[in-house]
LODRENDO-391520 format. One record per atom (N, C-alpha, C): residue in three letters; x, y, z. Coordinates in pm, whole numbers, plus 50000, padded with zeros to 5 digits. Each point is the difference from the previous one (the first is absolute). Layout:
# residues N
ALAXYZ...
# end
This chain:
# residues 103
UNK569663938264677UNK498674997950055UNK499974987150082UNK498954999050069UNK499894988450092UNK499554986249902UNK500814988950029UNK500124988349928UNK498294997050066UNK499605000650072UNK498704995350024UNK498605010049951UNK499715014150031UNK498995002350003UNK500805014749890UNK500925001849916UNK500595008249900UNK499925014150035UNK499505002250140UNK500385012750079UNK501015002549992UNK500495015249968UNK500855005050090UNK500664999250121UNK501694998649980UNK500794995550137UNK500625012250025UNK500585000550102UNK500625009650060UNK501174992450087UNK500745005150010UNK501374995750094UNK500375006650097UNK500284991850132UNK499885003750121UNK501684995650062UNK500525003550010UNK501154998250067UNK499795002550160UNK500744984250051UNK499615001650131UNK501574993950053UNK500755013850063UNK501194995850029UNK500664995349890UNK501024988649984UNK500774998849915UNK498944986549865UNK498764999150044UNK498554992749935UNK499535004649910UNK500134999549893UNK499085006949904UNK499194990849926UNK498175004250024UNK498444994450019UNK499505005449844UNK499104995349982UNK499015003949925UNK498214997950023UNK499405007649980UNK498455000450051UNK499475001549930UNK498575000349941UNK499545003549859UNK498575009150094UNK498725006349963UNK499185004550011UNK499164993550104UNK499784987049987UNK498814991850015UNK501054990550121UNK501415004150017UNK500374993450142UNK501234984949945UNK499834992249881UNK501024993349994UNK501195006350045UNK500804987950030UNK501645008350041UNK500724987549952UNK501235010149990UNK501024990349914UNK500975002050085UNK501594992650000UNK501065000750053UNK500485003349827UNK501295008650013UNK500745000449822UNK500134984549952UNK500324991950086UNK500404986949917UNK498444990749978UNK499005002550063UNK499024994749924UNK499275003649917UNK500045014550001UNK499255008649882UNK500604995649885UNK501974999749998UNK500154999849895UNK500004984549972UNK499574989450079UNK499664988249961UNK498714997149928UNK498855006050065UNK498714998049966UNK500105009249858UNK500955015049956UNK499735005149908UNK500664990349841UNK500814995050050UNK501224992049915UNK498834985849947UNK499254994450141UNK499134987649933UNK499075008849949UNK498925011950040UNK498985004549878UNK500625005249824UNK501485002050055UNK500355005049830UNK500524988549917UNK500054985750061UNK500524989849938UNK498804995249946UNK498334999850063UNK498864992249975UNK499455010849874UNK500475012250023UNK499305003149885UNK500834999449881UNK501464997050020UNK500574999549880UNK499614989549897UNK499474989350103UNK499924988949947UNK498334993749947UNK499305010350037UNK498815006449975UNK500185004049874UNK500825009849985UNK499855008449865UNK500414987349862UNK501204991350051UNK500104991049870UNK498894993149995UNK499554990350103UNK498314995949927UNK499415007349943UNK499395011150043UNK499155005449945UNK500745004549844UNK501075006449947UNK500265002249922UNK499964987649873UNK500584986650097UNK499604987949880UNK499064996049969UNK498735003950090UNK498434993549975UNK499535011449899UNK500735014850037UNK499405013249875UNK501044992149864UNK500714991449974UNK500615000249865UNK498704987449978UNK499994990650089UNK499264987949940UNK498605000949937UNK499655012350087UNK498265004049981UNK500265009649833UNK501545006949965UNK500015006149866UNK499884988949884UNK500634992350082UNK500664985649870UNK498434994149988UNK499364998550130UNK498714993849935UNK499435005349920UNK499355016950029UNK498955009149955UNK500715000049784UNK501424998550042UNK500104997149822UNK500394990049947UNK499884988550068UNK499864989049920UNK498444998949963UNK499135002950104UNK498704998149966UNK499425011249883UNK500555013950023UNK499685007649847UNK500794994549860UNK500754990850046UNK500804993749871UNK498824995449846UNK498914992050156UNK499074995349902UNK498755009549926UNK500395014850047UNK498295011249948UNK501185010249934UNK500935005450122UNK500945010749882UNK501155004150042UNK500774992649862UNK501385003050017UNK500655008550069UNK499615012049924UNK500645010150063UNK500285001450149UNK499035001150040UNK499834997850217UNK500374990150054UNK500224991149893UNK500604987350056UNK501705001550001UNK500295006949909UNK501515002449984UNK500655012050150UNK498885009050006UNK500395013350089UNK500014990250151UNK498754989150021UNK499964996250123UNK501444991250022UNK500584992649874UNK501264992750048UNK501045011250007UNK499685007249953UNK501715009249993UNK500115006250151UNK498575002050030UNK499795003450165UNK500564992350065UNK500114986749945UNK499954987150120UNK501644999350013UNK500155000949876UNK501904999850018UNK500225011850065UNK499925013550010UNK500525009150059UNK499874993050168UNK498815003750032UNK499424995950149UNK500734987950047UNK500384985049922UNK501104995150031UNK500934997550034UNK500735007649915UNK501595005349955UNK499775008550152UNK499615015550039UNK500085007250076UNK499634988750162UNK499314988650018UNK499674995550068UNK501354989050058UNK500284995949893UNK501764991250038UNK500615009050072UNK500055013749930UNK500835008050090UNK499844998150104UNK498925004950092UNK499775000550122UNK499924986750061UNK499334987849917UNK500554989150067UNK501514995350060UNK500675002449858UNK501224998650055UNK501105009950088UNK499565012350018UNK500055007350079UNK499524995950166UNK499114999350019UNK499294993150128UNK500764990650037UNK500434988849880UNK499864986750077UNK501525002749995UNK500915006749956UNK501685002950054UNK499625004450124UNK499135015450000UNK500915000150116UNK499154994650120UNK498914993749976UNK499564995550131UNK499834984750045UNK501004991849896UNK500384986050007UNK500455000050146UNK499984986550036UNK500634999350158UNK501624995349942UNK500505001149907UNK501414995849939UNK500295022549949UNK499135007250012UNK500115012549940UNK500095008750142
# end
């Protein structure tokens, strides 16, 4: 899809050129599409680990704070918090290999 407006592209070969166009008229050359597609899949990778560490921090809070009314929910919200964690390193450290400027 188009890195700008997530239209549909199509490919146009022109002579030994091969284009890309989306619906709404962006155009790509192959080497910037797959530049602009390479920086939108790096921002959201790196998207997804924030967001995944702010969903463990917001578990770790919601059961430290039931710590003090009830156990129980307080125990399910940390065990959440470690999973969501644990699964969140992954992708941190996933991301940040391979999209280190040393990766």
């Amino acid at each position: 899809t188009c890195p700008e407006c997530h239209g549909t592209l199509v490919s146009l070969e022109e002579g030994n050129i091969l284009r890309f166009r989306c619906h709404t008229g962006h155009a790509y050359s192959d080497s910037a599409l797959l530049e602009d597609v390479s920086e939108s899949v790096e921002k959201m990778l790196f998207q997804s680990v924030r967001v995944a560490e702010e969903k463990a921090f917001l578990e770790k809070s919601i059961g430290e704070h039931l710590e003090k009314i009830h156990h129980k929910d307080a125990i399910m919200f940390s065990q959440k918090a470690e999973k969501t964690l644990e699964r969140s390193r992954l992708l941190h450290d996933f991301v940040f290999k391979t999209f280190s400027p040393q990766g």
